[in-house]
py3Dmol code that shows the C-alpha trace and the ligand (Angstrom):
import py3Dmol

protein = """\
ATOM      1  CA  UNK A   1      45.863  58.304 -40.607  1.00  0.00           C
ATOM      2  CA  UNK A   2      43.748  60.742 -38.739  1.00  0.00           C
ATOM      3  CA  UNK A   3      41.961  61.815 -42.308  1.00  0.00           C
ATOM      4  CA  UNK A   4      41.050  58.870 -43.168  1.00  0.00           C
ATOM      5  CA  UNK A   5      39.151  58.239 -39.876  1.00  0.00           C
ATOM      6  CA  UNK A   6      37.238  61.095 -40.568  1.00  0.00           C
ATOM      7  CA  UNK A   7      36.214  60.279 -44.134  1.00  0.00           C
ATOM      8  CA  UNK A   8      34.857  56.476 -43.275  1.00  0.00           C
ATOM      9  CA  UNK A   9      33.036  58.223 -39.887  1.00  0.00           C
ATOM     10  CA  UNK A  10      31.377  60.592 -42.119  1.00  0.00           C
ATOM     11  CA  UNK A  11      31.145  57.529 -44.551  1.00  0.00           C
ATOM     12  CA  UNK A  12      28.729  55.394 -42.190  1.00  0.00           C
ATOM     13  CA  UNK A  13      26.635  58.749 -42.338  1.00  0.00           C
ATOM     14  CA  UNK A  14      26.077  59.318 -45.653  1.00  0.00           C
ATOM     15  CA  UNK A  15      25.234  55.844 -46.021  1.00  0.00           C
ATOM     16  CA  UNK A  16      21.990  56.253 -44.315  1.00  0.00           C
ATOM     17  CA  UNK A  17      21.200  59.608 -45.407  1.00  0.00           C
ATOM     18  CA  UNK A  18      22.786  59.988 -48.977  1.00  0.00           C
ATOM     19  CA  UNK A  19      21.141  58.920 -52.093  1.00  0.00           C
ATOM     20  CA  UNK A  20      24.113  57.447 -54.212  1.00  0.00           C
ATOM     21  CA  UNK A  21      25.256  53.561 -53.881  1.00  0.00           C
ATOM     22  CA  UNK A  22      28.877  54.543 -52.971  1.00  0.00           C
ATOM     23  CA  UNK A  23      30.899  57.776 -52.429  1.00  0.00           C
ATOM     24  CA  UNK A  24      32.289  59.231 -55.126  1.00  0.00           C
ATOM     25  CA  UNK A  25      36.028  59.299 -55.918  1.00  0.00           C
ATOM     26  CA  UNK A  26      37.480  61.882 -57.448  1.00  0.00           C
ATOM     27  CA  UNK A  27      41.058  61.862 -58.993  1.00  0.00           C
ATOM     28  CA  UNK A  28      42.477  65.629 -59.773  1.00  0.00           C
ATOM     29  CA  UNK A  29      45.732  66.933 -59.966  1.00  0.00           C
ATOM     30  CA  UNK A  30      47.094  69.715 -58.499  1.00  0.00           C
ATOM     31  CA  UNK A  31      46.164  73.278 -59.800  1.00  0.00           C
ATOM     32  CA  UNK A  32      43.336  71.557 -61.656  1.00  0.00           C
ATOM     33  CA  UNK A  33      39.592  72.633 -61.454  1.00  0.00           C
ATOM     34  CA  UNK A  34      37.042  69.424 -61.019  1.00  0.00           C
ATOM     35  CA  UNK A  35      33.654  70.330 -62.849  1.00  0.00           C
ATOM     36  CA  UNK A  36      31.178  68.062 -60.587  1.00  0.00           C
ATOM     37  CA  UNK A  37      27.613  66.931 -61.794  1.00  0.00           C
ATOM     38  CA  UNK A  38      24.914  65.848 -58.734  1.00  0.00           C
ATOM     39  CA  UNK A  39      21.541  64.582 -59.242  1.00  0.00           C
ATOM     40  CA  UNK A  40      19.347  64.816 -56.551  1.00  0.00           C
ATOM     41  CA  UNK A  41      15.567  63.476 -55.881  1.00  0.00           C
ATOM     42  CA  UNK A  42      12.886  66.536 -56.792  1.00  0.00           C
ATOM     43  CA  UNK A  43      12.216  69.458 -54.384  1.00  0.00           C
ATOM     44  CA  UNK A  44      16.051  69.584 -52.861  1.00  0.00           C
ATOM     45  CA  UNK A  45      17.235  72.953 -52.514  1.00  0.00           C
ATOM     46  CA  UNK A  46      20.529  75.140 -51.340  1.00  0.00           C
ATOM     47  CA  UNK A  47      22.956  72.721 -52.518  1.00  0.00           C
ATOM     48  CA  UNK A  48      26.658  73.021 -51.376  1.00  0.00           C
ATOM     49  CA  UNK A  49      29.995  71.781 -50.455  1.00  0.00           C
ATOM     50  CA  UNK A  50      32.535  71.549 -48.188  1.00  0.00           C
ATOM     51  CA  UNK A  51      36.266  70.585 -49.237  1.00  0.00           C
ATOM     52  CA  UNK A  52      39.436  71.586 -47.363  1.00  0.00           C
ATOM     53  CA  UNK A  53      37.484  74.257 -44.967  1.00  0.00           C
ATOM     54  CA  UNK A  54      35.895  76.021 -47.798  1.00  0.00           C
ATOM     55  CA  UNK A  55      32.283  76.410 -48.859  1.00  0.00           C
ATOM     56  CA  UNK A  56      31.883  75.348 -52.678  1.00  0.00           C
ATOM     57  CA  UNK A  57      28.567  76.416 -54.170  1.00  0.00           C
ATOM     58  CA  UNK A  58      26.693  74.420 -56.229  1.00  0.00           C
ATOM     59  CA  UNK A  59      24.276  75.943 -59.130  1.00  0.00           C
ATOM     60  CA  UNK A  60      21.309  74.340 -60.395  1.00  0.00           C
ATOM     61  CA  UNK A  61      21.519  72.997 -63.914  1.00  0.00           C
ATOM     62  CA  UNK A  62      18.191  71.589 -63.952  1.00  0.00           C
ATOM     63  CA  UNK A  63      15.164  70.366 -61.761  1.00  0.00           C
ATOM     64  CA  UNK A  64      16.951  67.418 -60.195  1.00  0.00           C
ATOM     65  CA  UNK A  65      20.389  68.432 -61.174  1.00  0.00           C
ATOM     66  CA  UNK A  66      23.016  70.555 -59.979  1.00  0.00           C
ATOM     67  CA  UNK A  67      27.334  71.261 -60.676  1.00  0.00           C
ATOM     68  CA  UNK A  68      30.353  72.753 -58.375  1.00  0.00           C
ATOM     69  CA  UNK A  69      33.589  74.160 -59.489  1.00  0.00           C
ATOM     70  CA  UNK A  70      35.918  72.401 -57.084  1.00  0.00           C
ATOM     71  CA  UNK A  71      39.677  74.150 -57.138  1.00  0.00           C
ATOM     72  CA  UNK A  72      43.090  72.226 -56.416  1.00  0.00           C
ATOM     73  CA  UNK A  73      45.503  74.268 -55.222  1.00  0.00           C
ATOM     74  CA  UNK A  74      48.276  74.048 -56.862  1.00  0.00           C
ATOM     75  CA  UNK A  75      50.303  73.471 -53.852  1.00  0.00           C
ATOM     76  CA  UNK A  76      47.864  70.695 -51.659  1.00  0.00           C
ATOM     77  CA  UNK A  77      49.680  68.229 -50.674  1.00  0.00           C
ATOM     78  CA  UNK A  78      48.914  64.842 -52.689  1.00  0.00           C
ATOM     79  CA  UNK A  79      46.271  62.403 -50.889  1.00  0.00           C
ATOM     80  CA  UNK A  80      42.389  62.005 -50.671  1.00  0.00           C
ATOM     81  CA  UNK A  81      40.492  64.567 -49.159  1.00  0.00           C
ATOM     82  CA  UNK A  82      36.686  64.558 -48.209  1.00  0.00           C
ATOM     83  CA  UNK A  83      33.724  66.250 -49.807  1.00  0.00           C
ATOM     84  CA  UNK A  84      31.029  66.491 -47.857  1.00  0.00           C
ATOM     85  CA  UNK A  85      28.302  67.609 -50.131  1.00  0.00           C
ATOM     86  CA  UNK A  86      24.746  69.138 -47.790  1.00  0.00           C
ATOM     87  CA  UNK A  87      21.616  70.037 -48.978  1.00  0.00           C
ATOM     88  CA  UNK A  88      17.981  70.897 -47.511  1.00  0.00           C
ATOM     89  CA  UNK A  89      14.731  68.957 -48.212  1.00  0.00           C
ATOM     90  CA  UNK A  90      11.594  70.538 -46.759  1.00  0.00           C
ATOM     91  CA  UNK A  91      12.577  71.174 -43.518  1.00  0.00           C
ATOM     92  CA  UNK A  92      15.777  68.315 -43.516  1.00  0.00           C
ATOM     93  CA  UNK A  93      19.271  68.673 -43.815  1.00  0.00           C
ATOM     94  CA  UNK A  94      21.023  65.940 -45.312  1.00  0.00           C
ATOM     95  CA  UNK A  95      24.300  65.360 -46.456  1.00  0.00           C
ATOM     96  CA  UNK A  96      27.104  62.918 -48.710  1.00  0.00           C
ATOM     97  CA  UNK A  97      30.700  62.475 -48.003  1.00  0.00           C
ATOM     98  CA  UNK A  98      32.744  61.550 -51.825  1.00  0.00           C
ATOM     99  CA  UNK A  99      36.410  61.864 -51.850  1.00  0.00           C
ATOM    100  CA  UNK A 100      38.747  63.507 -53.954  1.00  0.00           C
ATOM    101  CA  UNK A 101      42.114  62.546 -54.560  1.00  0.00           C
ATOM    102  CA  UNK A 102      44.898  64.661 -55.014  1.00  0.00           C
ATOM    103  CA  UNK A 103      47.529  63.695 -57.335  1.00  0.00           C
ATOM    104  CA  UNK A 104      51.032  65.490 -57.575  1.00  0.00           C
ATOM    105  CA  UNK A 105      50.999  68.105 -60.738  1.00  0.00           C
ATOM    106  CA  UNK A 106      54.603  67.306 -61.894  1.00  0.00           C
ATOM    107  CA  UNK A 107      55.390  70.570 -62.256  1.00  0.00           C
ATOM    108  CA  UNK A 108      59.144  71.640 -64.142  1.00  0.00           C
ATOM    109  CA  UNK A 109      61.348  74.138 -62.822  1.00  0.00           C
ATOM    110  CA  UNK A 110      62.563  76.913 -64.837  1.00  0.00           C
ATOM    111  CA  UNK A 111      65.976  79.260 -64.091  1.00  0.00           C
ATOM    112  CA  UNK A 112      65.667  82.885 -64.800  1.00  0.00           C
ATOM    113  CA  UNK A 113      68.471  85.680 -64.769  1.00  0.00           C
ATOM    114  CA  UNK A 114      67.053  88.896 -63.896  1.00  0.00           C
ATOM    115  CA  UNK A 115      68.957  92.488 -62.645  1.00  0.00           C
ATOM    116  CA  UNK A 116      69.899  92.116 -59.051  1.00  0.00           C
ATOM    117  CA  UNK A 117      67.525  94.542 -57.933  1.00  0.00           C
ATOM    118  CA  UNK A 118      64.493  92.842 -59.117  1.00  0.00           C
ATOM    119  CA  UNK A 119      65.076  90.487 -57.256  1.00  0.00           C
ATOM    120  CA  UNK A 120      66.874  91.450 -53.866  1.00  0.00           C
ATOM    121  CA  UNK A 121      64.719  94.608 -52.916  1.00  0.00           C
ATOM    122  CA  UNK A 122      65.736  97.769 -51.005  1.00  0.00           C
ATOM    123  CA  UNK A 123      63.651  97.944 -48.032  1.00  0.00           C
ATOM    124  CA  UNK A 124      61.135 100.574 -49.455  1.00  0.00           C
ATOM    125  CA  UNK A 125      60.426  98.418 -52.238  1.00  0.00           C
ATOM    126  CA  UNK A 126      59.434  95.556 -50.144  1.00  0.00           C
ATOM    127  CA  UNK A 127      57.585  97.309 -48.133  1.00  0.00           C
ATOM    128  CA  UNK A 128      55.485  98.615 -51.335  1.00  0.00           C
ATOM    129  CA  UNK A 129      55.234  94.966 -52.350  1.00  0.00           C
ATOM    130  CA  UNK A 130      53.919  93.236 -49.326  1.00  0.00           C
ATOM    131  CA  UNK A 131      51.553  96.566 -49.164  1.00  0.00           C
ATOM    132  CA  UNK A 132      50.402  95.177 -52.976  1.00  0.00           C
ATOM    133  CA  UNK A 133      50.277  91.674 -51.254  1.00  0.00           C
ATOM    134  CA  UNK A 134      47.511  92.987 -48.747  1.00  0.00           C
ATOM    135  CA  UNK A 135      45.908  94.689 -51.273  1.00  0.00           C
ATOM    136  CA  UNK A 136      45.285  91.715 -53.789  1.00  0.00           C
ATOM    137  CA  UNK A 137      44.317  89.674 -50.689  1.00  0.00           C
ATOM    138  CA  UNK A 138      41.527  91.961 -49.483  1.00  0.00           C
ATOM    139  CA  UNK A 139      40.079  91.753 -52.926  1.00  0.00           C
ATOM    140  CA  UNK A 140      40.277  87.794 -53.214  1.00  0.00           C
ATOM    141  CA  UNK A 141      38.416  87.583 -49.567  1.00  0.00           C
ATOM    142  CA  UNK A 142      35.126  89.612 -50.659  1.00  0.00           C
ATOM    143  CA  UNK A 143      33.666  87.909 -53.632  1.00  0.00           C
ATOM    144  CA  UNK A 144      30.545  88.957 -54.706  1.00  0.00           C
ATOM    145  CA  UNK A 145      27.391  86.772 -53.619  1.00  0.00           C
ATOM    146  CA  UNK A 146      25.795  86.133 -57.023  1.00  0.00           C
ATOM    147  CA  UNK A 147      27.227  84.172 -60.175  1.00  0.00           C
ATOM    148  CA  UNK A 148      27.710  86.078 -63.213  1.00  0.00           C
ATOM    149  CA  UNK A 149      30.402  84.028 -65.147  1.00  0.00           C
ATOM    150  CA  UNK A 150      28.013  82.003 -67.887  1.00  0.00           C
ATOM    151  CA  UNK A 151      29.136  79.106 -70.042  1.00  0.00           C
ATOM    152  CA  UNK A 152      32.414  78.683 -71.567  1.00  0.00           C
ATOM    153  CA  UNK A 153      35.477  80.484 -70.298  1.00  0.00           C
ATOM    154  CA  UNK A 154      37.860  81.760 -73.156  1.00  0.00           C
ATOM    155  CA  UNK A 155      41.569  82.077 -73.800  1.00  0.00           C
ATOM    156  CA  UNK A 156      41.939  86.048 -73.406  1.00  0.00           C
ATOM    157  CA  UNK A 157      44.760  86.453 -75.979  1.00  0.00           C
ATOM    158  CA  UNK A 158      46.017  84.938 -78.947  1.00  0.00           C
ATOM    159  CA  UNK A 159      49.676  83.446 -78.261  1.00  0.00           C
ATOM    160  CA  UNK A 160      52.302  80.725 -77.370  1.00  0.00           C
ATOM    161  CA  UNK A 161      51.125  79.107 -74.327  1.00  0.00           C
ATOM    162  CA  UNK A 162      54.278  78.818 -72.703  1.00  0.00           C
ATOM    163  CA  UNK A 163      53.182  76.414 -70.434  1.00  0.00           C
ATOM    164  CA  UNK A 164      54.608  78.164 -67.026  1.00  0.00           C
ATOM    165  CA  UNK A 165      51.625  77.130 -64.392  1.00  0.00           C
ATOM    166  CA  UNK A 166      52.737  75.364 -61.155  1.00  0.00           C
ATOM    167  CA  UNK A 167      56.591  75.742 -62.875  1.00  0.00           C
ATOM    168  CA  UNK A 168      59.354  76.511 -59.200  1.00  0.00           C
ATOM    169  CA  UNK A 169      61.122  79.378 -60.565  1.00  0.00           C
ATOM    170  CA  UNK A 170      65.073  79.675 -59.792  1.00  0.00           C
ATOM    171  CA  UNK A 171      65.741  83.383 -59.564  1.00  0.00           C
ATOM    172  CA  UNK A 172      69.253  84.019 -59.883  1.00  0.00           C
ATOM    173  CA  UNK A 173      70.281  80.736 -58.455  1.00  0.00           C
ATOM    174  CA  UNK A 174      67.366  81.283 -55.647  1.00  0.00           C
ATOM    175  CA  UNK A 175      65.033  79.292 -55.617  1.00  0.00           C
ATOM    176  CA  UNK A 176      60.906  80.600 -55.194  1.00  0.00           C
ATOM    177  CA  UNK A 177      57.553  80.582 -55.206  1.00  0.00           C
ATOM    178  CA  UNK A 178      55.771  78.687 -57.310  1.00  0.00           C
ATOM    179  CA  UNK A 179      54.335  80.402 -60.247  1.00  0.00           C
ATOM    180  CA  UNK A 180      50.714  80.596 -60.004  1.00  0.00           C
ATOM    181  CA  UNK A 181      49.792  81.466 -63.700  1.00  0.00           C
ATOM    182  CA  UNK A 182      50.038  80.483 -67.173  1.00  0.00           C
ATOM    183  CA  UNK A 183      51.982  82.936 -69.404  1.00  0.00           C
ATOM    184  CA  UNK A 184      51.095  83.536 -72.717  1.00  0.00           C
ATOM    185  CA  UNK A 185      53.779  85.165 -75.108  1.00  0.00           C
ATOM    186  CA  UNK A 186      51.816  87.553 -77.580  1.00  0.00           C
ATOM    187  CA  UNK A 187      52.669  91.045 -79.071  1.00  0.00           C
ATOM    188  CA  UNK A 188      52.970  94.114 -77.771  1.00  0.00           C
ATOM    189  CA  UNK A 189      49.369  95.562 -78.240  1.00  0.00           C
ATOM    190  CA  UNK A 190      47.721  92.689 -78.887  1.00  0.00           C
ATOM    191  CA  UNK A 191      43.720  92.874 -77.360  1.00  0.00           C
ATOM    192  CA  UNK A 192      43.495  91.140 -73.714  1.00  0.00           C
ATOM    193  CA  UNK A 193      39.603  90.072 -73.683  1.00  0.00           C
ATOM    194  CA  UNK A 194      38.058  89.224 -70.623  1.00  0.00           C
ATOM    195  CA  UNK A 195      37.248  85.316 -69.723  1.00  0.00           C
ATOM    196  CA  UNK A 196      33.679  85.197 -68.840  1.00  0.00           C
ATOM    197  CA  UNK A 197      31.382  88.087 -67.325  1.00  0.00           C
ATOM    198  CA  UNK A 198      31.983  89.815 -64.116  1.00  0.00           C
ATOM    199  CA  UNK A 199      33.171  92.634 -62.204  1.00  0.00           C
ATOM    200  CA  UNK A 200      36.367  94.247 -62.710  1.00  0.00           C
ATOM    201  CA  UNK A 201      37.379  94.441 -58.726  1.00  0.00           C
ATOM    202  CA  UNK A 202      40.864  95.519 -59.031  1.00  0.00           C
ATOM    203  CA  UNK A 203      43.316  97.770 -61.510  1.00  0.00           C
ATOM    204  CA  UNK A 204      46.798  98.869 -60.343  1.00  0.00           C
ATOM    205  CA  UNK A 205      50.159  99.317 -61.034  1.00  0.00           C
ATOM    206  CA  UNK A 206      52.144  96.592 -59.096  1.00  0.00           C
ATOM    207  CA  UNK A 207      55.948  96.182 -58.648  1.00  0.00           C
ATOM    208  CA  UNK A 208      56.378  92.391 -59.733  1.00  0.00           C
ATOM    209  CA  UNK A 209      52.272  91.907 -61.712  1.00  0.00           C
ATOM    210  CA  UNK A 210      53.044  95.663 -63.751  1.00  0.00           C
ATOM    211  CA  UNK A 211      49.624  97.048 -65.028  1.00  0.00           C
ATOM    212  CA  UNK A 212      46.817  94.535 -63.973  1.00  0.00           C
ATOM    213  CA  UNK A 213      43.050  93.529 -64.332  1.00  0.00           C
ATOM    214  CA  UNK A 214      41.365  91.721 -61.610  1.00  0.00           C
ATOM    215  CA  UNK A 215      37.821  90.057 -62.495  1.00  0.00           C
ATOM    216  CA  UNK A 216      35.681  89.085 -60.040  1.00  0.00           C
ATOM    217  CA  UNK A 217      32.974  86.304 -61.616  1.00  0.00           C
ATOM    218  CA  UNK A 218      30.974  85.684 -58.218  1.00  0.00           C
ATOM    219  CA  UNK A 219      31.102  83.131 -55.244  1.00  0.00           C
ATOM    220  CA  UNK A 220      34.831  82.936 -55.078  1.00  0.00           C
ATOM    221  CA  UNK A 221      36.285  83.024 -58.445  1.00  0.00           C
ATOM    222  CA  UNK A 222      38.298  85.298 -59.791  1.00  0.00           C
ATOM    223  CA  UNK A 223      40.558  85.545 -62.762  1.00  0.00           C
ATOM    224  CA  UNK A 224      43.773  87.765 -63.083  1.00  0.00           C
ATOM    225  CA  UNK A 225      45.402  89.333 -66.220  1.00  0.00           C
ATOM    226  CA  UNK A 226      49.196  90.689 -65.406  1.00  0.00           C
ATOM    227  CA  UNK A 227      52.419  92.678 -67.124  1.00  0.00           C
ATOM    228  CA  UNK A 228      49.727  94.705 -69.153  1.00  0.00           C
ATOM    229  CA  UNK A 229      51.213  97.689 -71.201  1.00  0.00           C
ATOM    230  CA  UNK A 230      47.484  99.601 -70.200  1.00  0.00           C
ATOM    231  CA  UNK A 231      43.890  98.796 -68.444  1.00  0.00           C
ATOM    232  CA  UNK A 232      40.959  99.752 -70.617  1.00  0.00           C
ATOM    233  CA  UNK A 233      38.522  99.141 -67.756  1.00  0.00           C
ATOM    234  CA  UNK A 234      37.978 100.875 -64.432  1.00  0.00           C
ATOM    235  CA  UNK A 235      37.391  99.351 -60.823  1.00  0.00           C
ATOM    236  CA  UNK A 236      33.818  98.368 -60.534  1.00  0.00           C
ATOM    237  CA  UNK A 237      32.753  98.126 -64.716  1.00  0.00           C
ATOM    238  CA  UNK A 238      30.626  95.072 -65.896  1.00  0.00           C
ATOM    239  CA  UNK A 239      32.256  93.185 -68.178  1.00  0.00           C
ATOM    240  CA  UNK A 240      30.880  90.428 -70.718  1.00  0.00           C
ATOM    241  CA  UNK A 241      32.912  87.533 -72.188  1.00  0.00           C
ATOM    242  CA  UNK A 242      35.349  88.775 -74.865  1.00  0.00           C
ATOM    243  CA  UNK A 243      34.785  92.315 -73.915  1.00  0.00           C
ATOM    244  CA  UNK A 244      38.520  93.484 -74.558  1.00  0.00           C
ATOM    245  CA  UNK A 245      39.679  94.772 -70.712  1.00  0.00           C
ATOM    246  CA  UNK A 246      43.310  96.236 -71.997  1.00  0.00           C
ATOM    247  CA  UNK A 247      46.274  95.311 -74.088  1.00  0.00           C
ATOM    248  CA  UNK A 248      49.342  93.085 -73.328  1.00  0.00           C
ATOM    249  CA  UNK A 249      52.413  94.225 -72.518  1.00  0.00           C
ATOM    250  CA  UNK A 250      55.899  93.962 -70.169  1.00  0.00           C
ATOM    251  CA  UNK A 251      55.414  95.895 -67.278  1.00  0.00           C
ATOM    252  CA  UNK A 252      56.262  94.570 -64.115  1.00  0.00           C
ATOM    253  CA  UNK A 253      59.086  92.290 -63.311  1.00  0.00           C
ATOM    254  CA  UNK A 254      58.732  90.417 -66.951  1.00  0.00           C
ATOM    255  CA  UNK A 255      61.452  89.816 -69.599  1.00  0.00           C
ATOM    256  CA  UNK A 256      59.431  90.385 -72.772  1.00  0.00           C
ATOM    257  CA  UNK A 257      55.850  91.147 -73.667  1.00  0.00           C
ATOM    258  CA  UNK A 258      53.276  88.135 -72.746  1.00  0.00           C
ATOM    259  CA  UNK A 259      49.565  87.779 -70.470  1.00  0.00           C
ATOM    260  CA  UNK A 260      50.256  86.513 -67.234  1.00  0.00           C
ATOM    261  CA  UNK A 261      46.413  84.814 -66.702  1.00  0.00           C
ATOM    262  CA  UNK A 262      45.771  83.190 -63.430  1.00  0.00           C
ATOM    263  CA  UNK A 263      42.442  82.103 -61.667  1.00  0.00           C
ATOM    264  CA  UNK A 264      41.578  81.991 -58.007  1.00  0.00           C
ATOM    265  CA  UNK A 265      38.714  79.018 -57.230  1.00  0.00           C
ATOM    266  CA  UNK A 266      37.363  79.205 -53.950  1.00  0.00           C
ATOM    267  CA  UNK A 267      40.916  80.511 -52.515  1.00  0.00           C
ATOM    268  CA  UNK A 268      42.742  77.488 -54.692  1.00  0.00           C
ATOM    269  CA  UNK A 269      45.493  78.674 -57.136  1.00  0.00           C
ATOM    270  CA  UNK A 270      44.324  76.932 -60.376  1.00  0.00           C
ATOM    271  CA  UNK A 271      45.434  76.762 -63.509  1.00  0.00           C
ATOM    272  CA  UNK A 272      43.187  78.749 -65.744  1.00  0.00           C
ATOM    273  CA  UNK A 273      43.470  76.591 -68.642  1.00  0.00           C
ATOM    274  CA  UNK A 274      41.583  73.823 -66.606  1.00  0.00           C
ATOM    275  CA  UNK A 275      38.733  76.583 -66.751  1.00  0.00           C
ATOM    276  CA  UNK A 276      38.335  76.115 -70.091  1.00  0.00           C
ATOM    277  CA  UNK A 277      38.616  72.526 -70.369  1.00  0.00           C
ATOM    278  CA  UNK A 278      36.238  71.662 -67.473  1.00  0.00           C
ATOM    279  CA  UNK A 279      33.262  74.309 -68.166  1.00  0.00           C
ATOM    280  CA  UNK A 280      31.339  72.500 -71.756  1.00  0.00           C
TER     281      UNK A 280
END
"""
ligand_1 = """\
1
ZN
Zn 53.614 84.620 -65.254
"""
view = py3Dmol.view(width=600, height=400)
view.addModel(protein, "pdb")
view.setStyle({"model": 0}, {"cartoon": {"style": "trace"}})
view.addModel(ligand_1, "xyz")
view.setStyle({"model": 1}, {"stick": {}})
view.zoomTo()
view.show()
């Protein structure tokens, strides 16, 4: 109940400072990205958002126009959620509450078999993973400051799209996580190409990811590329769309050779294929 209070306080609000009729409402599903179009009266500036505690940048598209990247994590719980949207005027702040509703993903589940080891671990092993664990983390909390994905995102490999995102994963009869990624079965080899431009912030050698590419496209988004047989890049290279960034493999705790992609949007887990889809 308390949310909703919140939304039609803020509500009363926007309707004497916002510029639209009525609030927005948005319908997106879990793990999905929403690709949001504002426009504004001339001369507003420093657009942004605010949607589950985290700041959502908005980039100008033309003089009176502007467009977010909004993330569902794949894991929110299903319900509507405000937007407050703020921007500056001359010297005013002003600001719009929308809402945008989160519907349940529908995710399968999927039973794997793996060695025993892979997936009870020995003490040092855990220890090395939750180590890896920090270590991604860091990385996903210090996204660069300036934009430099541009246009379309692309499919890094050519394969099956095995359709894994948001899937709850039985591991020998146990159930986990959720998986965070899309897989995509391809030959060993084949060219992994990079999704959009940005900055390669991470390459390692994990215990469950194998070799992996971590690409940092400014202001909170990242994309991942996992169970690589080899990195062609190094920590801190530019990278342009399609600029090949190493070549798939197994490594890692996977059962044949495939391109585990995943995408981080403003700390939501979301499915990269929704990248694609909602970036024209
Ligand atoms: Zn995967």
């Amino acid at each position: 109940m308390k949310s909703f209070i919140f939304v039609s306080s803020l509500l009363l609000s926007f309707l004497s400072e916002g510029l639209r009729a009525e609030a927005l409402s948005i319908k997106a599903k879990q793990g999905e990205v929403v690709s949001l179009s504002l426009k504004f009266e001339p001369g507003v500036r420093l657009v942004h958002g605010i949607f589950l505690n985290q700041k959502i940048p908005f980039f100008k598209k033309s003089a009176e126009e502007f467009f977010a990247l909004i993330g569902i994590d794949m894991a929110q719980a299903p319900g509507p959620q405000p937007l407050e949207v703020v921007w500056r005027k001359g010297e005013e702040v002003r600001r719009e509450v929308h809402v945008i509703d989160v519907i349940a993903g529908a995710f399968g589940t999927e039973a794997i078999t793996l060695p025993k080891e892979m997936v009870d671990l020995d003490p040092t092993t855990l220890a090395r993973v939750n180590d890896e664990k920090a270590q991604i983390l860091r990385v996903f909390n210090q996204s660069e400051d300036q934009r430099r994905w541009e246009g379309r995102f692309l499919v890094p490999v050519e394969g099956k799209i095995l359709g894994t995102f948001g899937f709850r994963r039985m591991l020998n009869g146990q159930l986990r996580n959720q998986h965070s990624g899309e897989d995509i079965g391809a030959p060993l080899e084949t060219s992994v190409l990079a999704s959009n431009d940005g900055k390669i912030v991470l390459v390692g050698d994990f215990y469950f990811n194998g070799h992996s590419v971590v690409i940092d496209h400014g202001m909170g988004l990242f994309t991942m590329y996992f169970h690589l047989l080899s990195a062609t890049v190094k920590e801190g290279d530019l990278v342009k769309r399609g600029e090949a960034i190493g070549l798939v493999g197994k490594s890692g705790r996977a059962t044949g050779p495939h391109l585990h992609w995943g995408a981080r949007l403003n700390s939501a887990r979301v499915n990269p294929f929704s990248l694609v889809s909602s970036v024209k």
